[in-house]
Structures are given as C-alpha cells and as structure tokens.
C-alpha positions as CSV (number, residue, x, y, z in Angstrom):
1,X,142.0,60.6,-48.2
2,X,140.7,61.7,-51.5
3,X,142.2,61.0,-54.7
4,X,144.9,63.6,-54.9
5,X,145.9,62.1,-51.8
6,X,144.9,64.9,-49.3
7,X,142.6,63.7,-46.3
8,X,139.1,65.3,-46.2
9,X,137.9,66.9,-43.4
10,X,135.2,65.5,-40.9
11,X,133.3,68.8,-41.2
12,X,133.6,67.9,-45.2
13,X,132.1,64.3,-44.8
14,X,129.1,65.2,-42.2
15,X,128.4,67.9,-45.2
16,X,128.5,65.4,-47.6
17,X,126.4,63.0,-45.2
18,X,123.9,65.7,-45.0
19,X,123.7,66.3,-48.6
20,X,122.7,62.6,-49.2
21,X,120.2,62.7,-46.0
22,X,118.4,65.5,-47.5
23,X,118.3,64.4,-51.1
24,X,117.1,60.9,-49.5
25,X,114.3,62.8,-47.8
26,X,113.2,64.1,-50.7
27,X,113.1,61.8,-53.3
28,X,110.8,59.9,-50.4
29,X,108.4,62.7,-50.2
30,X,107.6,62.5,-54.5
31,X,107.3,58.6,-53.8
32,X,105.8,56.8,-56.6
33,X,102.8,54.6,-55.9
34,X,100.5,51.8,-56.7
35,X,96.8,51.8,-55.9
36,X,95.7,48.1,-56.0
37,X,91.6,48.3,-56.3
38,X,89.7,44.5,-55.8
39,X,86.7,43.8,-56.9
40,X,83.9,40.9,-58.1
41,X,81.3,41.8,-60.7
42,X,78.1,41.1,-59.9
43,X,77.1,39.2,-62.7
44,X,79.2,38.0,-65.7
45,X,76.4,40.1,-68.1
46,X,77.9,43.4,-65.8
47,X,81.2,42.8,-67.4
48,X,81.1,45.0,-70.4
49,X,79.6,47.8,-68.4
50,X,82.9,47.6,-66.0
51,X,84.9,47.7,-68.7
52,X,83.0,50.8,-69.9
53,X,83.2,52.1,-66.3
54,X,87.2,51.4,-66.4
55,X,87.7,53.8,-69.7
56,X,85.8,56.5,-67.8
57,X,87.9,56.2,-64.8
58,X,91.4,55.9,-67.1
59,X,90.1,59.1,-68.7
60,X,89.7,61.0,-65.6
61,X,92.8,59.7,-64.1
62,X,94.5,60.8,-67.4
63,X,93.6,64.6,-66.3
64,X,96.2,64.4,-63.9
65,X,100.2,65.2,-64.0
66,X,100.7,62.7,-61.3
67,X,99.1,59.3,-63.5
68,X,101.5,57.2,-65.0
69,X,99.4,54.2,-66.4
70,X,96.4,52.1,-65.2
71,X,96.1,48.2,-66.0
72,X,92.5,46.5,-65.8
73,X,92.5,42.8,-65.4
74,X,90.0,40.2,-64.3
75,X,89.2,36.5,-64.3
76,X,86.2,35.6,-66.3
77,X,85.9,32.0,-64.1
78,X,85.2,33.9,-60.9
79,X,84.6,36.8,-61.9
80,X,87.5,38.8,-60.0
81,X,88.1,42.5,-61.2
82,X,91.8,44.1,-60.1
83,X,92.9,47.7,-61.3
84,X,96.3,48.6,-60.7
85,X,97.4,52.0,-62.0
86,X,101.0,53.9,-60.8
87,X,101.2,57.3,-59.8
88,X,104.1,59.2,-59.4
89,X,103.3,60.4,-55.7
90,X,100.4,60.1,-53.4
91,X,99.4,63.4,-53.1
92,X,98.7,63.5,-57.1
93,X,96.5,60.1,-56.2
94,X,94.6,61.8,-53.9
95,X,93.9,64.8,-55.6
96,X,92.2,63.1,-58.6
97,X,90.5,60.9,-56.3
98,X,89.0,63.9,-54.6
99,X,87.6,65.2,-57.8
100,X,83.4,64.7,-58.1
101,X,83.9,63.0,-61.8
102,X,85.9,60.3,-60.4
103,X,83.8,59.5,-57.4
104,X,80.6,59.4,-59.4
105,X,82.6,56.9,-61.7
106,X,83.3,54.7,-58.6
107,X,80.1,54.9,-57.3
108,X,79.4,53.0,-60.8
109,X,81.4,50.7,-59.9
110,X,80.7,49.9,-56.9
111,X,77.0,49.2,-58.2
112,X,78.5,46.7,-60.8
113,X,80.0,44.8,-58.1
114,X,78.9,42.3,-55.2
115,X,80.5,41.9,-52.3
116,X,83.6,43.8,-50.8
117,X,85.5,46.5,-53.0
118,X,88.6,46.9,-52.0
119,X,91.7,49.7,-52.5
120,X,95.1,49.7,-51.4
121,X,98.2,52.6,-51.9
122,X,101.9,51.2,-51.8
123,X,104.7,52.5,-51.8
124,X,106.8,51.7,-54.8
125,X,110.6,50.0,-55.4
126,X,112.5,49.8,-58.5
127,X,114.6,47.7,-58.5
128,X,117.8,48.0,-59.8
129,X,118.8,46.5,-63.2
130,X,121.3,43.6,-62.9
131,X,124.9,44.3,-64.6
132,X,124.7,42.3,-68.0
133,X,127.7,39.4,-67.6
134,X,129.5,39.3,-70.9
C-alpha cells in the first residue's frame, strides 16, 4: 500500500526498481577515484627536485575538469615518496595521464627515484556521515 492507503501496482514497483537500477548504473560509470603512486628517492639530496617535480605534475593535473586534489607525502627516514590525488572518474584520470606534459613529468620522476615506482586506481567509497546523538 502507499500512504493514501491504495496498493501500488507490481508493474509500478518493477518501474520504480528499474529507476533505481539505472540511476545505480550510472552514478557507477562517473566513479570517483584514487590513484595511489609509490616511490623511493634516490638520494635524500633528490628530494627538493621531487618536490619541484610534484608542483609540475599538480599543475598539469590541475588542467583537467576531472582533478579534485592531489596530496604529496613522504618519509624523510627512508626516504618513501607516496602521491595520492582523487579524481572524479577514471576516464578524466586517464585522459590527463595520456597528455605528453604529464608523461615527460613522470619520466622526471622516475629518474629521481630508485628502485620500483609504483601506481594504483581505486575505486572510491564515501562513507556515510553518522547521525549526530543529541
């Protein structure tokens, strides 16, 4: 039944069902994601030069509709390098990744780094917020 009481049709609720199906298959296609790159620097006197490498990169990536944000990080003990920048779908990843700027900037960094370079996509989850108990 609905609320005034009347009973809805099965045709009315495989409608509905299909409604949600489809909107489900499309927010999935515009996925947001996270592309996770690894990396050690080859010497701690390379550092600066990443860094340098990492503004050039941000400012290529910031060409794009699909960038949302990039965050550098790294750990000046061992000398681990992690980028992790959100996108708000793959295709709009790919597309600046594609671009000759941008590979030309990673080909920098690659050359600043020693040993395996790594780069992962994944898919992203929001969570949702939690109800605020009063």
């Amino acid at each position: 039944m609905n609320r005034s009481g009347r009973f809805v049709s099965w045709s009315a609720r495989l409608a509905l069902l299909a409604g949600v199906v489809l909107l489900g298959a499309e927010v999935c296609s515009a996925q947001q994601v996270l592309r996770i790159a690894k990396f050690t620097v080859a010497s701690p006197d390379k550092q600066q030069e990443v860094f340098a490498v990492t503004d050039e990169i941000t400012a290529l990536y910031a060409k794009s509709e699909a960038f949302r944000w990039l965050k550098f990080s790294y750990d000046p003990d061992s000398g681990e390098n992690v980028a992790v920048s959100l996108w708000t779908d793959r295709s709009g990843m790919e597309a600046a990744a594609k671009s000759d700027e941008f590979k030309a900037s990673l080909e920098k960094m690659k050359r600043l780094s020693k040993g395996d370079f790594s780069a992962k996509v994944y898919q992203v989850y929001q969570p949702k917020k939690p109800a605020r108990g009063r």
